[in-house]
C-alpha positions, 0 to 999 in steps of 0.5 A: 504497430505490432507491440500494440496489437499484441497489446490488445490481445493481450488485454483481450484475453486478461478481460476473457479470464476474467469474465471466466470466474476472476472477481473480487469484492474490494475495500479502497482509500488511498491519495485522491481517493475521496474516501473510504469505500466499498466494491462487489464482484461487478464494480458497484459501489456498496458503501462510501465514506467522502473523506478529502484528506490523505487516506493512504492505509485502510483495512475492513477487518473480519469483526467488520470494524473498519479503520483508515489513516489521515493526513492532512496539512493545517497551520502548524504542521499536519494534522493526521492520524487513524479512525476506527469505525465500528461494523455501522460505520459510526465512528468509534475513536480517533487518535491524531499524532501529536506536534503536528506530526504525519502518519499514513499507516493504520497496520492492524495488530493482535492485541486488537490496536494498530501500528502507525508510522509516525513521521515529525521534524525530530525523528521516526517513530513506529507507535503502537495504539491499543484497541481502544486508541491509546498509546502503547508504545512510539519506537524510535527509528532516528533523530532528526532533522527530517527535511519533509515528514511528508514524504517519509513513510506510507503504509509500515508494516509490522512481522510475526517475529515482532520487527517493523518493516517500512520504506522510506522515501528520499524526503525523509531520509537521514544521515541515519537513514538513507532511501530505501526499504528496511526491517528494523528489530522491536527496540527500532534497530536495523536488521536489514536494508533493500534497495528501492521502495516507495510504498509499501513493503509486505512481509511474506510468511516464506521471509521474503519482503515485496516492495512497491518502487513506484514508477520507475524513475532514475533509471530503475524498470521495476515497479514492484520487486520481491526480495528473498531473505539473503536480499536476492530479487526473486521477482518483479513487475516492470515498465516492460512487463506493463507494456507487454500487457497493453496497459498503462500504468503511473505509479505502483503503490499498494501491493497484496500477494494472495493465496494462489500466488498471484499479485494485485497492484495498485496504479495511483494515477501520479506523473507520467504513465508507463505502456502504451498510449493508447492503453487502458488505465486501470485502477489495479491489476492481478498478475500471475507470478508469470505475469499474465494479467488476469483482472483488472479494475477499470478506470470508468468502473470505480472513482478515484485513486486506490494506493490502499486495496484491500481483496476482501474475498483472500482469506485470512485475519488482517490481526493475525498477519495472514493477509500478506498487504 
């Protein structure tokens, strides 16, 4: 009983923060999103997009040009890859991955094209599009066999020094390549591994690496985990850390660091959730580095699952690598 009236005031006192000045403008997609789209200050929809498939990566970039990642499973493999709509959402190109490959990525590059993370029964690749949707380049990441394509990448990144970082999910694990996260140099060779990882994992301008790890399972309390450059935890946000706030959260999976230090993570509704139960399920948090939850998005106020959250008010060029996402 204490827990969860401390609980409630916790929450109390998030929500009076953020009636004080804490909101932002947002741009969603994600699983069981339902499609792109786009939040003000006070959760009102501004634009949307109905799209059933996959729609796990998405930026809204500072030319207003707006680009998201598809997947979705046909005869003969998956049919996935990225679109490119331009500033009034008409769509400008397409690219699908070829043999029936999956992707969930659209990492937004300086050269003006984006980075996919290719994921196919033969191998791993990180492929580079141009600005114009054609292919640069596909890094090879390791042979196959990979017993599931789909539960391989999600969101790969890509760093100002020219490595790729990306998690790697138990179903697309190899003799190769174990689950877990990992930075790879530009010809697709290991650099370093990180244990956990489920999402995401975004490179930070101090080399630190902050990694979305899901729910918590097999044993494992953290949900999100930031690891400095010797591979040393440096920060977490736990199943404790939830439960103290009074929410309720299933599984972490888009993380963005803002410039203040604070942290927003999204809460894809998927298996069972961590907190209390009579907590509310928001659909992202904002956590100070001491973990002191200061907004929120609440699950009455917006549709849908959000594992790509992009903060539209953060400054910074997505191409340039300065939003940290």
């Amino acid at each position: 009983m204490r827990r969860v009236i401390a609980g409630c005031l916790l929450i109390v006192a998030s929500l009076a923060v953020a009636e004080e000045g804490v909101k932002h403008r947002f741009f969603k997609c994600g699983w069981g999103s339902g499609g792109p789209g786009i939040y003000n200050e006070a959760f009102e929809q501004e634009w949307f997009l109905e799209d059933k498939r996959e729609t796990s990566d998405g930026w809204l970039l500072n030319d207003e040009k707006l680009a998201y990642s598809f997947s979705q499973r046909g005869q003969g493999g998956y049919r996935s890859g990225m679109i490119l709509l331009g500033p009034d959402r008409k769509k400008l190109w397409e690219y699908v991955v070829p043999d029936g490959n999956d992707n969930h990525s659209c990492f937004p590059l300086p050269h003006g094209g984006f980075l996919l993370g290719e994921c196919g029964k033969k191998g791993l690749w990180m492929t580079e599009l141009d600005k114009d949707g054609e292919l640069i380049k596909r890094v090879r990441l390791c042979e196959g066999p990979i017993r599931d394509i789909h539960h391989a990448f999600r969101q790969v990144r890509k760093t100002p020094r020219g490595t790729y970082v990306a998690t790697l999910m138990g179903g697309g694990a190899t003799e190769q390549l174990k689950a877990g996260t990992y930075e790879w140099d530009g010809d697709g060779k290991v650099l370093r591994k990180l244990p956990g990882g489920f999402y995401v994992a975004v490179p930070l301008p101090n080399g630190n690496i902050i990694v979305s790890v899901g729910n918590g399972k097999k044993g494992r309390r953290g949900m999100v985990e930031e690891y400095d450059k010797d591979g040393k935890k440096v920060w977490e946000w736990t199943i404790e850390d939830v439960e103290k706030a009074g929410i309720r959260m299933s599984m972490a999976c888009g993380v963005q660091r803002l410039g203040n230090g604070n942290t927003v993570i999204t809460n894809v509704r998927h298996g069972k959730a961590n907190g209390p139960a009579d907590g509310p399920f928001p659909w992202a948090v904002e956590v100070t580095p001491d973990k002191k939850v200061v907004w929120m998005i609440p699950e009455e106020k917006a549709k849908g699952n959000m594992g790509s959250l992009q903060i539209l008010d953060a400054k910074g060029d997505p191409r340039e690598f300065e939003l940290m996402r």
